[in-house]
C-alpha positions in Angstrom: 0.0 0.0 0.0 0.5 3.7 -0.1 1.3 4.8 2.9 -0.7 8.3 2.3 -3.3 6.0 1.5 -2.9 3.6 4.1 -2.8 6.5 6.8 -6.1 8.1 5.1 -8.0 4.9 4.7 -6.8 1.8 6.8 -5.1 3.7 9.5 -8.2 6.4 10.0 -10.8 3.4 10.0 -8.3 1.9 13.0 -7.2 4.7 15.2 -10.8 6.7 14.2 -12.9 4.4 14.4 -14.1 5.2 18.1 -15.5 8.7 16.8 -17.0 7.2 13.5 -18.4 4.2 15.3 -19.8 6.5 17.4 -22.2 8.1 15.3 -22.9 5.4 13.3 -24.2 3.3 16.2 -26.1 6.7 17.3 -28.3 6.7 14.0 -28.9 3.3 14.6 -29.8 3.1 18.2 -31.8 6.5 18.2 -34.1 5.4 15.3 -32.2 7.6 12.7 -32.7 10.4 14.6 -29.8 12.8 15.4 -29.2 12.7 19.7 -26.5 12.0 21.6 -22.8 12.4 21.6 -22.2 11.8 18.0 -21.2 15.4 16.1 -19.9 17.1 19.1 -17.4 14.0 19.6 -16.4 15.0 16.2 -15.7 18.6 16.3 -14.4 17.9 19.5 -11.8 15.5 19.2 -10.5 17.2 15.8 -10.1 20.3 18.3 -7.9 18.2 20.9 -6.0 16.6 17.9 -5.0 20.1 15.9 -4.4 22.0 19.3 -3.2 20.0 22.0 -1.7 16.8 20.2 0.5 19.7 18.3 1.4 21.3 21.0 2.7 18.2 23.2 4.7 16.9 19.9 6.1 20.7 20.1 7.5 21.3 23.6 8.2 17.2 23.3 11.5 17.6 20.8 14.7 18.0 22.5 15.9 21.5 23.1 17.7 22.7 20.3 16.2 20.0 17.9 13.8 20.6 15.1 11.5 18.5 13.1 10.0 19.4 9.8 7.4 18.3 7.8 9.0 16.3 4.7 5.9 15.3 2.8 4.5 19.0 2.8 2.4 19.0 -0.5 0.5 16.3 0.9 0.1 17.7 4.2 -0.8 20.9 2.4 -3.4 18.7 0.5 -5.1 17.2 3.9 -4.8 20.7 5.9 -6.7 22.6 3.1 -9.6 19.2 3.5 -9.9 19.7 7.1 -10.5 23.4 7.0 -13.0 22.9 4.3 -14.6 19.8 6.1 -15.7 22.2 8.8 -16.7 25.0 6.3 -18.6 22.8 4.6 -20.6 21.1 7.5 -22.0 25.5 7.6 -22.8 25.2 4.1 -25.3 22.3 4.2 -26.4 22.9 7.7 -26.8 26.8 7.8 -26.7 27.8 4.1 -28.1 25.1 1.7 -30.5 23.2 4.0 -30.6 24.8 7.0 -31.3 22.6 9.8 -31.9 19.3 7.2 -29.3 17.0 5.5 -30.6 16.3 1.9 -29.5 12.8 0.4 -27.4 14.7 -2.3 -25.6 16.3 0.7 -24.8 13.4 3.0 -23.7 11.3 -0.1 -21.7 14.0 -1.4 -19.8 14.5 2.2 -19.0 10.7 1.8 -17.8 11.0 -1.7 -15.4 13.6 -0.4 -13.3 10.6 1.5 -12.3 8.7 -1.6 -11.8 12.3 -3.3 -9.8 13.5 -0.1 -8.0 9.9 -0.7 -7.2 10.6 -4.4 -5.7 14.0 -4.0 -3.9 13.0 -1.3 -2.3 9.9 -3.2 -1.4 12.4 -6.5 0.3 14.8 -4.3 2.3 12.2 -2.9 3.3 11.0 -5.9 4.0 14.3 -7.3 1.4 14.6 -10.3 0.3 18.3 -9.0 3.3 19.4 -7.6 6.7 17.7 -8.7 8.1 16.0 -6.4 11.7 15.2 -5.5 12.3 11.0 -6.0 14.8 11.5 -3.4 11.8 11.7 -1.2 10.3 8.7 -2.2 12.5 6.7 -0.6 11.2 4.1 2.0 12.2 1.1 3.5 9.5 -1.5 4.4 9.3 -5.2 5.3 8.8 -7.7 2.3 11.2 -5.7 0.0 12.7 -7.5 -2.8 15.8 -8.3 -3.8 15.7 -5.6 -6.2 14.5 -3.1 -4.0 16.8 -4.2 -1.1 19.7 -3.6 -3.9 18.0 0.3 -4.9 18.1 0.9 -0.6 21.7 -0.1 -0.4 22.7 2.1 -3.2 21.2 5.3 -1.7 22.5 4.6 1.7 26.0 4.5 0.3 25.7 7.2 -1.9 24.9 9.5 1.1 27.2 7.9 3.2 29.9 6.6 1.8 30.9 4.1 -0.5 33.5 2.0 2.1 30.6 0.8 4.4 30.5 -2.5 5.5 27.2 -4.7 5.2 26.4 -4.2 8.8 26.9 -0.5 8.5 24.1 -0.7 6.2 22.2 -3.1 7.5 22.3 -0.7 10.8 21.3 2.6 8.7 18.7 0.9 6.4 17.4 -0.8 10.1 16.2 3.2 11.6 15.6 4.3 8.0 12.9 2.1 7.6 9.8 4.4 8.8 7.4 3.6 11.8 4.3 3.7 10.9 1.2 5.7 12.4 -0.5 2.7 13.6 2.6 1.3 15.1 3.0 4.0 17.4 -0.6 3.8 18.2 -0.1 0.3 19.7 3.3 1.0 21.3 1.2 4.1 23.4 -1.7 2.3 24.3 0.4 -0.8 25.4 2.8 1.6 27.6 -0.4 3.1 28.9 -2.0 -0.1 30.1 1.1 -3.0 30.9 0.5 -4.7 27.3 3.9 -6.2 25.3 6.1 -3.5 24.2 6.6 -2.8 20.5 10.2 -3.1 19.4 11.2 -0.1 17.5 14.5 1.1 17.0 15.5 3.7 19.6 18.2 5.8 18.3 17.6 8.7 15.6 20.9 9.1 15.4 22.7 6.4 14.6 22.7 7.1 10.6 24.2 10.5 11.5 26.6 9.2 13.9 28.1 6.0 11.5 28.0 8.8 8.7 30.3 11.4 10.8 32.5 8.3 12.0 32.9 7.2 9.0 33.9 10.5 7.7 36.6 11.4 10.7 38.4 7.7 10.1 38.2 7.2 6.6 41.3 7.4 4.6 41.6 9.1 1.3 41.9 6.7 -1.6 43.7 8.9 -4.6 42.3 8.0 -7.6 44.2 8.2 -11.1 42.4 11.3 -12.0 43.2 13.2 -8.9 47.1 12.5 -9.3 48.0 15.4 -11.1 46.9 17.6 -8.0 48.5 15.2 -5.8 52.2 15.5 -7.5 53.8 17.6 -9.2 54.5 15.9 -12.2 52.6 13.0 -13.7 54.1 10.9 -16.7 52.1 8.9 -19.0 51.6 7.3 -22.5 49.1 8.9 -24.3 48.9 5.9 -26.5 49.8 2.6 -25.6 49.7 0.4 -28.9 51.3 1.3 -31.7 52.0 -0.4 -35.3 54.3 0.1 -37.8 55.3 -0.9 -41.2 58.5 -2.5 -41.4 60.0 0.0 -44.0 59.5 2.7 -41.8 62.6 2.3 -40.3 61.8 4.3 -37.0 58.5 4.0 -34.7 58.2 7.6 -32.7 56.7 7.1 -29.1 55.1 9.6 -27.4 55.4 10.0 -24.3 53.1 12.9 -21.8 53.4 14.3 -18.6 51.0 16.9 -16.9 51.5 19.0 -13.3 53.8 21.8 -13.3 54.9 22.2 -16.9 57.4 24.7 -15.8 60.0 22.0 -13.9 62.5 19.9 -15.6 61.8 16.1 -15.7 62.9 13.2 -16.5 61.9 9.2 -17.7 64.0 6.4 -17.9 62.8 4.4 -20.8 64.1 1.0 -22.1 62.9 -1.3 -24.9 61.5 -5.1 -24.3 61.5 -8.0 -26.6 57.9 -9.7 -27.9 57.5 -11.4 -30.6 59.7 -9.7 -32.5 63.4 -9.8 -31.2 66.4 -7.0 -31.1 68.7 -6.9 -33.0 67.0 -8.9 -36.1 63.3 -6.9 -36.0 64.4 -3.4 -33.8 67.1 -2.0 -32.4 67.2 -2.2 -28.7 66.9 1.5 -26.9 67.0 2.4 -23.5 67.8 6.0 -21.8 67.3 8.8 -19.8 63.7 11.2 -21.8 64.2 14.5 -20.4 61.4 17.3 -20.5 62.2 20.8 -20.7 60.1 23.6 -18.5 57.2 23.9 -20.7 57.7 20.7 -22.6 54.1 19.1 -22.2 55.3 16.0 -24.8 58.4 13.9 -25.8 59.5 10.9 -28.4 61.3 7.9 -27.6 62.5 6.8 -31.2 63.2 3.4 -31.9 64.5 2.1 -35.1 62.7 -0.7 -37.4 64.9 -3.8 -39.1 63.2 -3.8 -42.7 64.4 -7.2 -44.1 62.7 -9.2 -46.8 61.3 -12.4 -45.1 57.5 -13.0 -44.9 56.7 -12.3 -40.8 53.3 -12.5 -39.2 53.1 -9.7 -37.1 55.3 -9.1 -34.2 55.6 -7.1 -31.3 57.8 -5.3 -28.8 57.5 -3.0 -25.9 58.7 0.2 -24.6 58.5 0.5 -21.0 58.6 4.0 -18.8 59.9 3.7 -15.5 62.0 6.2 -12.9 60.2 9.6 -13.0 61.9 12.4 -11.8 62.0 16.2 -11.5 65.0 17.8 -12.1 66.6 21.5 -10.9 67.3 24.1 -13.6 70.7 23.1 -13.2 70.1 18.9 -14.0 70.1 17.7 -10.6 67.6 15.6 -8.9 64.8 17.9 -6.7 63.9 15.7 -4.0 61.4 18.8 -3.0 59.4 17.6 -5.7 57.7 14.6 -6.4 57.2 12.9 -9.9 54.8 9.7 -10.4 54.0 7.6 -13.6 50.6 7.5 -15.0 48.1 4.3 -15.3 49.7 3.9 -18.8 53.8 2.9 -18.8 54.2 0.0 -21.3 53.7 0.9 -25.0 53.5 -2.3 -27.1 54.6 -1.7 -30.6 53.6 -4.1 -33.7 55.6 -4.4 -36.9 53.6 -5.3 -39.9 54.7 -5.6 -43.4 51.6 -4.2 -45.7 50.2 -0.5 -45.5 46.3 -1.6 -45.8 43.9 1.0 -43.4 42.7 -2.1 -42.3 39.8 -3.4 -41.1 37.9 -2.7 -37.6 35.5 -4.7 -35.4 34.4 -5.5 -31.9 36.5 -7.7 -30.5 32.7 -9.8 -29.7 29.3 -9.8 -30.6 28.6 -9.9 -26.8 30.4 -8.2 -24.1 28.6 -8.0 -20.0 29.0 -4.7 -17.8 28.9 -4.9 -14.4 27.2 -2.4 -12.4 28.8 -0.1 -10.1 28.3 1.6 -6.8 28.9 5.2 -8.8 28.3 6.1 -12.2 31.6 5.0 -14.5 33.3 5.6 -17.8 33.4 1.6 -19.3 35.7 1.5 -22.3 34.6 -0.6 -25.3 37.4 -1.6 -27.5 37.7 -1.6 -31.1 40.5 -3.5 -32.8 42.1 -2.8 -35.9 43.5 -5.4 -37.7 45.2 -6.3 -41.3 46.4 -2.7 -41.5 47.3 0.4 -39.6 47.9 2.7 -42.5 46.4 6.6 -42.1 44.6 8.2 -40.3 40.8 6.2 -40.2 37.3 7.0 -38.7 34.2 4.9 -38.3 30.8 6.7 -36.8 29.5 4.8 -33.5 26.4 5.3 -31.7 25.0 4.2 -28.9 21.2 2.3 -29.3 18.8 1.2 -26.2 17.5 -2.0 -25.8 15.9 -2.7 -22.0 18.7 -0.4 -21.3 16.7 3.0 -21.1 19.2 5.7 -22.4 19.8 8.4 -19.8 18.2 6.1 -17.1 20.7 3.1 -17.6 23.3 5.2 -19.9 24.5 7.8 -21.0 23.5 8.2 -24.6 26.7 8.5 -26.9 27.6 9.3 -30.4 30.2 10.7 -33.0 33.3 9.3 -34.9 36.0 7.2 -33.4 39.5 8.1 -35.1 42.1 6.2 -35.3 46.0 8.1 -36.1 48.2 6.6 -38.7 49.6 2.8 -37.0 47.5 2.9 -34.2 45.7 -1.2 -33.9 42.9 -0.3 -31.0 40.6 2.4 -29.8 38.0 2.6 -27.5 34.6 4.1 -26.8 33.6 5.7 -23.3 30.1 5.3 -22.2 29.1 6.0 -18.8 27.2 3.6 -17.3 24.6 4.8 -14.5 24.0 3.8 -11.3 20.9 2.2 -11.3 20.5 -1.1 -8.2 20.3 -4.0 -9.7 19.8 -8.2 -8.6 18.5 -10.2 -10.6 17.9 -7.1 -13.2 19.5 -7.2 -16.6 19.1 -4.7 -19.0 20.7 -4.9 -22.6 22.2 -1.8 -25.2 24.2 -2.4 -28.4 26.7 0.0 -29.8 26.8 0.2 -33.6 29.5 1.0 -36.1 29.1 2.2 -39.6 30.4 4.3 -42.4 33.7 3.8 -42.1 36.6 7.1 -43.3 39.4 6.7 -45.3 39.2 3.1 -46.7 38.6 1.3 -43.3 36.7 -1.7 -43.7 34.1 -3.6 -41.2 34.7 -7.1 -40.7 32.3 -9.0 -42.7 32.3 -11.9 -40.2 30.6 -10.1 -37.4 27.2 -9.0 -36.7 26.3 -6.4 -38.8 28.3 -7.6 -41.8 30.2 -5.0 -43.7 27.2 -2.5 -43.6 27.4 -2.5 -39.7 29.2 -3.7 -37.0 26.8 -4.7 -33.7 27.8 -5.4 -30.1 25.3 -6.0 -27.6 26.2 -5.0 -23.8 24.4 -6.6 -21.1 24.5 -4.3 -17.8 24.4 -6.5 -14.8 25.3 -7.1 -11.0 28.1 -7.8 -9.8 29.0 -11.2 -8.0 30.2 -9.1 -4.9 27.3 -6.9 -4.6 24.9 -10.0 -5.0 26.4 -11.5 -2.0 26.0 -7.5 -0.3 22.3 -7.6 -1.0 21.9 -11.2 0.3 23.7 -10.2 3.8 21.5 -7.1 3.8 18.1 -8.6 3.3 19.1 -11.5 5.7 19.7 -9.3 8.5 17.0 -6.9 7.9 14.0 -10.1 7.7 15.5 -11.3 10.9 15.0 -7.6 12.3 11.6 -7.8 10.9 10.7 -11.2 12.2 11.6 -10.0 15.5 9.2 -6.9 15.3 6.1 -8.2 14.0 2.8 -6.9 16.2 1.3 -9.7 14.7 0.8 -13.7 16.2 1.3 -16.6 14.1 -1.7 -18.1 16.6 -4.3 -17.0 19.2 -2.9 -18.9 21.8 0.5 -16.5 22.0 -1.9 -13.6 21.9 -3.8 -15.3 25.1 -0.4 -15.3 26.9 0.1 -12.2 26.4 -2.7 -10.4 27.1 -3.0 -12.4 30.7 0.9 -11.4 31.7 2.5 -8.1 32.0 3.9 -6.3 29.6 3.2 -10.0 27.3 5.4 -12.0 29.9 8.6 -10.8 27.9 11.0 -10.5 30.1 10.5 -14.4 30.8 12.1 -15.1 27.4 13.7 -11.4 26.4 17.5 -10.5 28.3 16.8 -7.4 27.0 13.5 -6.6 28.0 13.5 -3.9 31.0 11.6 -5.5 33.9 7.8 -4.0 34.8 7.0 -1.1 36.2 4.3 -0.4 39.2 2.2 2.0 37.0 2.4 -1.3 33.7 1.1 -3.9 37.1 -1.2 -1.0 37.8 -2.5 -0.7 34.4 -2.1 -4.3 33.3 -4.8 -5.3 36.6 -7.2 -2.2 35.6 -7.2 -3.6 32.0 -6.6 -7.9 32.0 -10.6 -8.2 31.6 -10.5 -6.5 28.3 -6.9 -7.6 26.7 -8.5 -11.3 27.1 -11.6 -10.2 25.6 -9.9 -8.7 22.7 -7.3 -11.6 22.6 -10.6 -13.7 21.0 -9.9 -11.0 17.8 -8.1 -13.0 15.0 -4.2 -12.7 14.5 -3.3 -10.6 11.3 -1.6 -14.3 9.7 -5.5 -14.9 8.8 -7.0 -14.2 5.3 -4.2 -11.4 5.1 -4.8 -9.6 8.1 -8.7 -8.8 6.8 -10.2 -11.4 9.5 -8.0 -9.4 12.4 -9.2 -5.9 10.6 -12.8 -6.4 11.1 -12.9 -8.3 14.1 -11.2 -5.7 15.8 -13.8 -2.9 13.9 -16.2 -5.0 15.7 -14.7 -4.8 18.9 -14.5 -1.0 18.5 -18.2 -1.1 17.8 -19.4 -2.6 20.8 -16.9 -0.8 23.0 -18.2 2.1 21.3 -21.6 1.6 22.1 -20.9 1.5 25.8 -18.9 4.0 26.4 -21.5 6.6 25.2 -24.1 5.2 27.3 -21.3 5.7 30.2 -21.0 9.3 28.8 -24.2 10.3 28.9 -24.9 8.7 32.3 -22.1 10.5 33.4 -23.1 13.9 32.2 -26.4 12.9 33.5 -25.0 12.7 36.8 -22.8 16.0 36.7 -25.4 17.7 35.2 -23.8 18.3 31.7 -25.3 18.4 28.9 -24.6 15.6 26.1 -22.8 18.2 23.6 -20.3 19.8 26.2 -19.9 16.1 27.3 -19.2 15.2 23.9 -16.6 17.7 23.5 -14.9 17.4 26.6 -13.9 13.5 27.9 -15.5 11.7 25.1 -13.1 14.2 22.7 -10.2 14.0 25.0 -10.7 9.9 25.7 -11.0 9.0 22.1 -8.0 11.3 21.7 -6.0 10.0 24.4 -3.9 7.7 22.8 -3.3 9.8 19.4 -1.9 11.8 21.7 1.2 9.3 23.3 1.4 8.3 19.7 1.7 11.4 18.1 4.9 11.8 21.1 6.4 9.4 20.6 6.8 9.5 16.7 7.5 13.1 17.2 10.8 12.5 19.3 11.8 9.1 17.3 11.0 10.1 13.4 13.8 12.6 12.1 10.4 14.2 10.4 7.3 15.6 11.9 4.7 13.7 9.2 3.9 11.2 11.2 3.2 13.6 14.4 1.8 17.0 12.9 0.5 15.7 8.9 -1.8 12.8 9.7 -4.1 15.3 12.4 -4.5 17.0 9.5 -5.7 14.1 7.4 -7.7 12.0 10.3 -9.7 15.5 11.0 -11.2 15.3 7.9 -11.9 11.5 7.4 -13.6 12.1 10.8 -16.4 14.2 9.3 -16.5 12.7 5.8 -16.9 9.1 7.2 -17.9 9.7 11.3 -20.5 12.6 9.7 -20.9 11.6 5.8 -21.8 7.6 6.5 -24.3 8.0 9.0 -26.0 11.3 8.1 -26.2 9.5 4.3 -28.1 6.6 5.7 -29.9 8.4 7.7 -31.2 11.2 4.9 -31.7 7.8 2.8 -33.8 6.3 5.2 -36.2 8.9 6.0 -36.9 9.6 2.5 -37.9 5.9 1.8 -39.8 4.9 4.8 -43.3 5.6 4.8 -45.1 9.0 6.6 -44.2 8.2 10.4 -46.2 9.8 13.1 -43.1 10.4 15.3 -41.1 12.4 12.8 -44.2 15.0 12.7 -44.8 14.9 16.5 -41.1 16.3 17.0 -40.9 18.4 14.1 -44.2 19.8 12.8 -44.3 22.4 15.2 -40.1 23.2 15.6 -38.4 26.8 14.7 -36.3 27.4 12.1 -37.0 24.1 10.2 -39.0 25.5 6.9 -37.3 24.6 4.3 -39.2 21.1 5.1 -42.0 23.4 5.6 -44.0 25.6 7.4 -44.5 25.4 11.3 -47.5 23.8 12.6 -48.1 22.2 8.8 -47.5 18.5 7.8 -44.0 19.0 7.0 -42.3 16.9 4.0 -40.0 13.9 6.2 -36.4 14.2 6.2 -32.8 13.7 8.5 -32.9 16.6 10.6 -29.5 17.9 12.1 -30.4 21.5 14.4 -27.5 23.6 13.6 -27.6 25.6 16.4 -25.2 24.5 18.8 -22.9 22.3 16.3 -22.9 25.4 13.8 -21.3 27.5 16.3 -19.1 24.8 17.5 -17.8 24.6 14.2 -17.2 28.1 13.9 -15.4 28.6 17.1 -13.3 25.2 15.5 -12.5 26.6 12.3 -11.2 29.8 13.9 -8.7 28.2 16.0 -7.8 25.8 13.3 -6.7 29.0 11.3 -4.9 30.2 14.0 -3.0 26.9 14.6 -2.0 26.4 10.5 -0.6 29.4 10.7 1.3 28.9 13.6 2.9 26.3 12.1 3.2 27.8 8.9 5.5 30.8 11.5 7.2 28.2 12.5 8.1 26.4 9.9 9.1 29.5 8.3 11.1 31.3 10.7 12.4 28.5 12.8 13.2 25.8 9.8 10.2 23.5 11.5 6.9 22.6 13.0 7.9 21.0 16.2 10.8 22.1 18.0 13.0 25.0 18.0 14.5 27.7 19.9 13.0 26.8 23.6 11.4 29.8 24.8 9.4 29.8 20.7 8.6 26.2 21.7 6.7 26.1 25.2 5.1 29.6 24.3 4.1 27.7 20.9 2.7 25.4 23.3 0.7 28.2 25.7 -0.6 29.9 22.6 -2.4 26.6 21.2 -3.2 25.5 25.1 -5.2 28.9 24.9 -7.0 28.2 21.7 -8.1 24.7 22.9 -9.8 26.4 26.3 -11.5 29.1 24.4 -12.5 26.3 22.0 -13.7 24.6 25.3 -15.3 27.8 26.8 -17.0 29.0 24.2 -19.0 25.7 22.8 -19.8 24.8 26.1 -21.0 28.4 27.5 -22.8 28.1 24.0 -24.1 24.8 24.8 -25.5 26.0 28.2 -27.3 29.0 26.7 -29.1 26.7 24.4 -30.6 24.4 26.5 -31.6 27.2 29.0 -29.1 26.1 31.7 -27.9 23.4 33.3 -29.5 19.6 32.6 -30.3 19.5 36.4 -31.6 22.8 37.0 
């Protein structure tokens, strides 16, 4: 799944369904009437959520510390829903309808959940507003070996390409994100003595392997950083050279780069092949001094032209001995000379002056990827001929290699200079994680310059000359991915929430804390407050431990079993509320919006903590109270006020329905007072409308408090400590005026107290 999805459907029918059950089972019991604690839960708890959940995750980061929103478009997405859910329940109820939900209304509010679901999903995935693939990037159990290969990649890139497989394993371990429901159960289990959720403590262990890393690393000089590593750098610039025999003389060149303005030196001496001094060449060896400013220099070796029929033969020219010298000859050992990655030049002697004829050296050639993009070379041999200078065009064709995904894409001429047998062709090959993943390109040559011919016996025939390149993984970084994966299901094995079978959930639901220090070294012993809770609550973890374990039918079975037990739950808890408003004398709506709110709340809130002081980011904390406040109205409001305005437009003319509403104010759009009125679902705006406006204002207020923060102090949660607790007081304040004003409101509409 989607985990914007999964947090705006799944995860809101889990950790919401209290509210939404709520005022589905209140249309049901109250004969599709609206009574009870149903709405005012609603606007309620979405008040506790934005206000105080916020402000706990703010003063909760460490001093000093800030987290910041990462997926912001598509918290941006579900902010602007919630502040239009709100706006919208005044449209239908004060504007529209007043005082009545029409059918097209409640089913349109319902139809705004899978819309809500759909924007959300194209933000994430960057269809409205682009999105950075960096920030796609998630780890999560089941991966494949493919996948697992793409995660190792990245976590190398950023920190470094000389980590070991358990340096990985560690980083990939706390990058792999805890989910919203996840820190759900780990509150409510601390809360109540359940088994503690194993997640990985430690934020910081990616930064702190990265910063070790970097302080006892040592730098690895690559060839191409040489030349700013010494100050003179001697190479051959071609290292295969041929030659007809008649020549008499074969000119080697010989490079150097650095400081072009010191003396240097080369000692140089020739090697027998194939061909043999003194019968073939004449055997040279010596000191090849540069002048300052001299960027190039010949060693010059003499050819034996005789008249016998010779395959070709070969001898070498090797470089050896740098040195830079003083102005006056001498050695400078305040300098330092080094020889490139090129020191042997092999020379062939041939006996005709034919061009020649070019080819791959096979119709196949294998790659193998790379932890870093890289130049391969592709060699291209010239053979029967080195005379002139020669060109053939190349270019560089996709196959399931993807140019510029896979590739670079490549093209032009590849020249070859009078006697030189082989060239080659750079293309840079991408990094892109692979397994089992092959992907396939060929490289083409054709019209060849100057009387070069293509070899007629490869593939292409003497129109074209084809190689096809498979790009694939490496033996070594195979074995990497295996390691990885190995240690990272063994990690995840050990942190399922889920049971294999019922009976382990019986166990632990009837010990403390699951009975796991029994079998656990490293679980801490229980506290007094987890025996306290644990005693308070061992009735209902056993009757819960009867709900499936997610292993069955894919975890659907456990899904609504678990809905169910919300349900019934549910259903007594607001007969509790409204006998205990009863017996305080509180009315049902400012009991609704006061411990119903804050109880269904209650463990959002040690979630919402905890993910805010564990995840580097504040999504999980800050951007789903965005998201569950609107699910809350379009499925706790939209379901049941749907069925509701459904039913009463079906069921025949009931006698009831006029007896409470013939002769009530402020209902004529049904018509008017003391007539037969037509039946509908009637909601009474009066105190819900002005509970929603006092909501909506706050809700402004607190968006842009965030929208400060994030701003000025680089993040929603956190920051400079005096901005952090007054952060806190400020949206503290808003929740009591919330509070004070619905429930003076409240008061004043029911004439006073309910027992006076």
């Amino acid at each position: 799944w989607n985990s914007t999805v999964a947090n705006l459907t799944l995860m809101a029918l889990g950790s919401s369904a209290p509210e939404i059950l709520l005022n589905v089972i209140d249309i049901f019991a109250k004969g599709f009437y609206l009574e009870g604690l149903g709405p005012g839960t609603i606007v309620g708890s979405a008040a506790f959520n934005l206000l105080m959940i916020i402000a706990v995750c703010i003063v909760a980061i460490p001093d000093g510390e800030v987290r910041r929103i990462k997926e912001f478009p598509v918290y941006v997405c579900t902010a602007s829903w919630s502040f239009f859910a709100y706006l919208w329940l005044l449209v239908i109820l004060v504007g529209i309808s007043p005082n009545v939900v029409e059918i097209w209304e409640g089913v349109l509010t319902f139809l705004f959940f899978p819309m809500l679901v759909l924007m959300a999903w194209a933000f994430d995935k960057g269809w409205i507003i682009k999105k950075n693939k960096e920030d796609d990037f998630q780890i999560h159990e089941g991966m494949s070996a493919e996948e697992i290969a793409e995660a190792e990649a990245r976590v190398r890139a950023q920190h470094g390409q000389d980590l070991t497989t358990e340096q990985v394993f560690r980083i990939l371990a706390v990058t792999k994100p805890n989910s919203r429901a996840m820190y759900r159960i780990e509150a409510t289990r601390q809360i109540f003595g359940g088994k503690k959720v194993k997640s990985e403590k430690g934020v910081g262990v990616v930064r702190s392997i990265s910063e070790r890393l970097f302080r006892s690393q040592k730098k690895v000089v690559p060839f191409t950083d040489l030349e700013s590593t010494f100050d003179c750098v001697i190479n051959l610039p071609i290292d295969k050279y041929a030659v007809m025999e008649q020549a008499g003389f074969v000119e080697v060149k010989v490079g150097r780069k650095g400081d072009l303005q010191l003396k240097a030196r080369v000692y140089y001496q020739t090697k027998d092949g194939s061909a043999g001094s003194p019968g073939d060449y004449e055997h040279s060896e010596g000191w090849l001094e540069f002048e300052a400013g001299q960027a190039e220099a010949v060693i010059k070796v003499g050819i034996v032209d005789d008249i016998a029929y010779e395959e070709d033969e070969d001898f070498y020219v090797n470089l050896s001995q740098p040195q830079v010298l003083t102005t006056d000859g001498a050695v400078d050992e305040m300098k330092t000379a080094t020889l490139g990655d090129k020191t042997q030049a092999q020379v062939i002697i041939i006996d005709d002056d034919d061009p020649g004829v070019v080819c791959f050296e096979a119709d196949t050639l294998t790659l193998y990827q790379q932890f870093a993009d890289y130049e391969a070379k592709i060699k291209v041999a010239r053979k029967d001929g080195s005379c002139g200078e020669v060109s053939v065009k190349y270019e560089v064709e996709g196959a399931s290699a993807v140019l510029g995904r896979d590739l670079e894409a490549t093209g032009g001429r590849l020249t070859f200079l009078n006697e030189q047998m082989e060239n080659f062709i750079p293309v840079t090959i991408k990094t892109v994680p692979r397994y089992d993943l092959k992907d396939q390109f060929r490289i083409i040559l054709s019209e060849p310059g100057g009387g070069l011919r293509l070899d007629k016996t490869k593939d292409g025939g003497t129109e074209r000359n084809i190689v096809t390149v498979t790009i694939e993984a490496d033996r070594e970084g195979r074995e990497r991915v295996d390691r990885v994966m190995s240690l990272l299901q063994n990690r995840w094995d050990k942190s399922k929430i889920g049971h294999a079978n019922w009976a382990s959930q019986f166990r632990e639901a009837f010990f403390v804390n699951g009975g796991e220090g029994d079998d656990d070294e490293e679980a801490e012993p229980p506290t007094k407050s987890d025996h306290i809770g644990h005693i308070i609550t061992l009735p209902w973890k056993l009757l819960f431990a009867v709900v499936p374990p997610t292993d069955y039918c894919g975890g659907w079975a456990c899904f609504y079993c678990a809905l169910l037990m919300i349900g019934v739950v549910t259903a007594l808890i607001s007969d509790i509320a409204s006998l205990l408003g009863c017996v305080l004398c509180i009315p049902d709506e400012v009991t609704a919006i006061t411990f119903v709110a804050l109880g269904t709340s209650l463990p959002d809130t040690f979630a919402s903590r905890t993910a805010a002081t564990q995840d580097p980011t504040a999504d999980n904390s800050v951007g789903n109270v965005t998201g569950s406040n609107s699910v809350n109205v379009f499925l706790g409001l939209g379901l049941p006020w749907m069925i509701a305005a459904v039913f009463w437009a079906v069921v025949p003319e009931s006698d009831e329905w006029h007896s409470r509403y013939d002769g009530l104010l402020n209902l004529d759009f049904l018509g008017a007072q003391g007539s037969k009125r037509t039946q509908g679902f009637v909601v009474e705006a009066k105190s819900l409308s002005f509970n929603v406006i006092v909501f909506s204002c706050t809700a402004l207020c607190c968006l842009s408090l965030l929208h400060i923060r994030r701003t000025f102090f680089g993040g929603e949660l956190g920051g400079p400590i005096g901005m952090k607790y007054l952060s806190a007081v400020l949206l503290l304040i808003l929740w009591l005026t919330y509070i004070g004003l619905s429930s003076g409101n409240s008061i004043i509409q029911l004439g006073g107290f309910a027992c006076f």
